[in-house]
Every structure is written in C-alpha cells, then in structure tokens.
matplotlib code that plots the C-alpha trace (Angstrom):
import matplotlib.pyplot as plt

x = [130.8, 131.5, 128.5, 126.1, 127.5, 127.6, 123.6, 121.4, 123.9, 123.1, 119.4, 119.5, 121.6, 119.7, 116.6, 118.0, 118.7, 115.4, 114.1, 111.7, 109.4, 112.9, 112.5, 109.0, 109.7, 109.1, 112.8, 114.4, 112.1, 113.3, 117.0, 116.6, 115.1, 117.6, 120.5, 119.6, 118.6, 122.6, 121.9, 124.3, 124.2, 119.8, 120.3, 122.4, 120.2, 117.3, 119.3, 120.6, 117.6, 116.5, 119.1, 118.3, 115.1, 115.4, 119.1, 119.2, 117.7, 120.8, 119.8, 119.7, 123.1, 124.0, 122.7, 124.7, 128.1, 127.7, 126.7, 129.7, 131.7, 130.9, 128.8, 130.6, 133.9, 133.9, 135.7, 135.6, 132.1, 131.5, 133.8, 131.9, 128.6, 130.0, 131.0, 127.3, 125.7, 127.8, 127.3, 123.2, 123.2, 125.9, 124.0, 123.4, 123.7, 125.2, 127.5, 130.1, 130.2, 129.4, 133.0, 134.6, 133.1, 134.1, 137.7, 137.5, 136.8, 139.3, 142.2, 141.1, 141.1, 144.8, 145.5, 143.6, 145.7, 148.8, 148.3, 147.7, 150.7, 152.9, 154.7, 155.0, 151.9, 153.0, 152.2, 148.9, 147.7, 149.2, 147.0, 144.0, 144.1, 144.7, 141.9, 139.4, 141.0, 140.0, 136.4, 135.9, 136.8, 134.7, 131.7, 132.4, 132.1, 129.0, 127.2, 128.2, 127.3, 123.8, 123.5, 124.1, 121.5, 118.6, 119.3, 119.4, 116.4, 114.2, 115.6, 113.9, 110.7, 110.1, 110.9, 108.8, 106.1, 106.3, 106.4, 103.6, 101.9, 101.2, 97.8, 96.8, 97.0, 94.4, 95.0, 95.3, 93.6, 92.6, 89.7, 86.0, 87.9, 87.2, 89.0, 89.7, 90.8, 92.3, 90.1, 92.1, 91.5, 89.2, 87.5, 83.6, 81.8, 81.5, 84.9, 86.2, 83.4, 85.0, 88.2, 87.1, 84.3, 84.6, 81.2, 80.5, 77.1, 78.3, 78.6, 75.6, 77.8, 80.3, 77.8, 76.3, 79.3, 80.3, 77.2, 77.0, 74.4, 74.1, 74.4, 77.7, 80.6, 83.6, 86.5, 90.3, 91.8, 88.7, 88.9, 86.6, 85.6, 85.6, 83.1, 83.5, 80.8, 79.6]
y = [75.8, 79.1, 78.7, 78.1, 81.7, 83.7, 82.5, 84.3, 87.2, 87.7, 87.7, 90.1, 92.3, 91.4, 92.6, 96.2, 97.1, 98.8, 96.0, 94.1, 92.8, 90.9, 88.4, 87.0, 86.4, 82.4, 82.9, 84.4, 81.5, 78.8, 79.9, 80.6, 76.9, 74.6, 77.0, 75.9, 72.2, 72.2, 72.4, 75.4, 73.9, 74.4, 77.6, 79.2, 78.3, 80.0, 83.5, 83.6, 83.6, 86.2, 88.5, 88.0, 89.4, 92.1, 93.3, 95.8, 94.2, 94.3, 91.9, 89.3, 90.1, 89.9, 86.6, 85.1, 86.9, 85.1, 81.6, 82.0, 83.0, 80.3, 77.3, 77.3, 78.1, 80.8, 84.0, 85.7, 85.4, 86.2, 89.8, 90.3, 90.3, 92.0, 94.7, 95.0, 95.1, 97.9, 99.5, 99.5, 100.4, 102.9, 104.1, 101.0, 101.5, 97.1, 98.9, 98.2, 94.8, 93.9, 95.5, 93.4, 90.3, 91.5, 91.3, 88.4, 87.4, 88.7, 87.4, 83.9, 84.5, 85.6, 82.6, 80.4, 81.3, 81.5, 77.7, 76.3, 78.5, 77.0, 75.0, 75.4, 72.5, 70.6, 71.4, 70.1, 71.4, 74.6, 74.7, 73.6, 76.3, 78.8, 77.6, 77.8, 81.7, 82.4, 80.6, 82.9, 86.4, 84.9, 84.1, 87.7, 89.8, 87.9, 88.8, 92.3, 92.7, 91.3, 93.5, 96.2, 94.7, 94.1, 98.3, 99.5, 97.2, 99.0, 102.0, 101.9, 100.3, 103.4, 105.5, 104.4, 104.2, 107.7, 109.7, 111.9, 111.2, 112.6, 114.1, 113.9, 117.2, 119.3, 121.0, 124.8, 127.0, 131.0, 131.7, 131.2, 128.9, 125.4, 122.6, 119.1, 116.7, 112.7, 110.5, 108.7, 105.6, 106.7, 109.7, 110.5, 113.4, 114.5, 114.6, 116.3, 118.9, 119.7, 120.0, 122.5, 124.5, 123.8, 122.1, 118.3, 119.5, 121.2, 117.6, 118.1, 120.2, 117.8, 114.9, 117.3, 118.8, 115.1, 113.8, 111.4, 110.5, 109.4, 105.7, 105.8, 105.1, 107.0, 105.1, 105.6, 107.7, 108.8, 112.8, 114.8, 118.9, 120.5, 123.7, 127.5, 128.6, 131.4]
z = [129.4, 128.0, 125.7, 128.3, 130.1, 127.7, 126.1, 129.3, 128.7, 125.1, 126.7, 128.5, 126.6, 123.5, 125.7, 126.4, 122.5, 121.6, 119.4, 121.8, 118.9, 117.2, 120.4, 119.3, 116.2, 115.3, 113.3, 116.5, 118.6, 117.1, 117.0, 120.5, 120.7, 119.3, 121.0, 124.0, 123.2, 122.5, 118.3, 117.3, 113.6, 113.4, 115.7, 113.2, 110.5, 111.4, 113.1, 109.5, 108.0, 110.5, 109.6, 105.9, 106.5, 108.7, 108.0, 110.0, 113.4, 115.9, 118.0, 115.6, 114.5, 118.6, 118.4, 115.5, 116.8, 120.2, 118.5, 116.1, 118.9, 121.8, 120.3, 116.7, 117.6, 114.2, 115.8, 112.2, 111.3, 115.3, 114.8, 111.7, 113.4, 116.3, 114.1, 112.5, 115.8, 116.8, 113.6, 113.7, 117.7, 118.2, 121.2, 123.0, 126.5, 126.2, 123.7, 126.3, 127.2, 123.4, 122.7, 125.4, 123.7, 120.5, 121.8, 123.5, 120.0, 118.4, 120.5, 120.0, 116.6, 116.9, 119.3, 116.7, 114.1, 115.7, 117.2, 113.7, 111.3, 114.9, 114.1, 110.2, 108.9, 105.9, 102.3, 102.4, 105.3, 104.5, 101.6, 103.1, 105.5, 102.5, 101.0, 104.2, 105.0, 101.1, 101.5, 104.8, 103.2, 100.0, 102.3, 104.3, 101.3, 100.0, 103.6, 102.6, 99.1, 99.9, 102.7, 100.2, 97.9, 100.3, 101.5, 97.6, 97.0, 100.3, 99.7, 95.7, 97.0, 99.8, 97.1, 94.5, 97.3, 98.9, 94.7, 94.3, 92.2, 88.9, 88.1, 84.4, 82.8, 80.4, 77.3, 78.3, 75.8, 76.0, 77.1, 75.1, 73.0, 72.3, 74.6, 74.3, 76.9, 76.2, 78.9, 81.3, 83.4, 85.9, 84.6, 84.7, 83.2, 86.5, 87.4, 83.7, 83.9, 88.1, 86.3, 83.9, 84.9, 88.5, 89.2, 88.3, 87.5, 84.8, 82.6, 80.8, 78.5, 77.7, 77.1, 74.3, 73.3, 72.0, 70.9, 74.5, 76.7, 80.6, 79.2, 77.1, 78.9, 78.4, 76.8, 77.8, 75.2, 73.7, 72.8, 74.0, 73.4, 76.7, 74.9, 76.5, 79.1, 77.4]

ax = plt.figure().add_subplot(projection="3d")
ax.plot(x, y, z, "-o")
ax.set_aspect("equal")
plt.show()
C-alpha cells in the first residue's frame, strides 16, 4: 500500500525540482508506465537507463530511490539514490520531505538487517547474506565509478568543443624581403594575399610569383613565395 502512497508524492515532488523536460522523456514515460501497471522489475529498467543517460537529472534519481525504496523493497540502493538527489538539488524547496524519506529509508534498512543477523542464521545462510551485502557495496561502487566516468567523459568533450582554435601561422620576415607560406586546407589566393598584403585583390602577385594561373588549384602543403610590395 505504501507503494501506491508514496508514487503521486514522488509526482509531485518530482514536478517542483526544476527539471520539467525529465517528465516527457519516453525513458521516464515508460518507467512511469509499468510503475503504475504494478511492474517495479520493467519500471526500474528503464529509470536506470534514464539515469545512465542524463546523470545528473535529480528527478530521475527521485524516481529510482522511491521505487527501490517502496515497490522493490532495496533500502540501500534507495539511500544511495536519495543521497544523489540531494546531492544534484541542494536547493530543492522538496529537499525536506526527500530527507524524511531518506530516513524512513534508512531505519528499515537497520530493521532489515537487524531481523535477519536476529536470531544468529546458520552457516549457510550466514554466508549467503555475506555474499549479497558484498554484491550490494560491489554494485554501489560500480554506480559510482561510472558516474565518475560519464562526468570525465562530458567534461573532455565540452572542452575539446569550446578550444579556440588555432589559426595557421605565416613565416614572419623583415620587410621588402621575400616570404613563403606552406598552403593549408582551405586556403585560396584570395584569402593568402588578405593575410599578407591585406587585400584579396592583391592575388595576382602570388599567382605570378609562383608561376600559377586562375585555373591551378592550390595543393595542401605546396610552398609558395609571398613577394614584397614594392
């Protein structure tokens, strides 16, 4: 029942968080979809993949913490996602009542353990519950270190995308000498003689210089004399 409560108040929170465009996305859709068709298992397939691609969306991480934490009966990976949300919205005017759930989360993760560790399980069991607690931390530090992954990775690509770039540079030389220039991808006559003389008209000089017409194409790497305006 608790499931069915808390879904409409992860709306409406979720609605508040300053990611409006999060809620029409077919990932967020769909989880949405199957949550309330009473399929927690498909519902948490597609948040994940959600929060996969858009790491730092809160409101997808609001919506795995409350599946974990109602439909999937997962308080760990629900305080995990908790955590994130509060992390990425630290001014959330929900901030509030997303700490309260957080723990409520928590102390049924305590009660949780306590019940199963009460009384002492047998050998076996004992293991088996070592094994799941070393799967979860395993599984919680993967989430991490990709999160860590997919930030490095946008972080290069912006980078890479807002360089300046480089402009090619010419041969300095005093002045009345003779200049050369290496053609780059791109270049015209017009452009090289801008460059150096300051008018693209000026290209007529350059063609003759180098024994070149209006109908031979310049070649990349090709050197040419760039001769003094005398």
């Amino acid at each position: 029942m608790r499931a069915f409560f808390l879904f409409p108040v992860l709306l409406w929170l979720a609605a508040g968080c300053g990611d409006g465009d999060i809620h029409r996305n077919p990932l967020m859709l769909k989880g949405d979809r199957y949550r309330s068709e009473g399929n927690p298992e498909l519902a948490e397939k597609f948040y994940r993949r959600l929060v996969e691609r858009k790491p730092d969306s809160g409101p997808a991480r609001l919506a795995l913490a409350t599946l974990y934490d109602e439909a999937l009966d997962n308080p760990a990976a629900a305080l995990y996602m908790y955590d994130e949300f509060l992390r990425l919205e630290p001014d959330s005017p929900d901030r509030p009542a997303v700490e309260g759930y957080r723990r409520m989360a928590a102390a049924k993760l305590r009660r949780k353990l306590a019940y199963e560790v009460l009384p002492t399980p047998p050998a076996d069991q004992l293991e088996e519950l070592r094994a799941e607690n070393e799967a979860m931390r395993r599984q919680l530090a993967f989430q991490k270190r990709y999160i860590l992954e997919q930030q490095k990775r946008l972080d290069a690509l912006s980078a890479a995308a807002n360089a300046p770039r480089q402009t090619p540079r010419r041969q300095e030389s005093g002045p009345g000498e003779e200049r050369f220039y290496t053609v780059r991808s791109g270049d015209t006559p017009g452009e090289i003689a801008r460059r150096f003389y300051g008018s693209a008209a000026e290209y007529r000089r350059i063609l003759k210089a180098n024994n070149l017409t209006d109908s031979t194409g310049l070649r990349i790497g090709q050197k040419l004399k760039i001769p003094p305006i005398e």
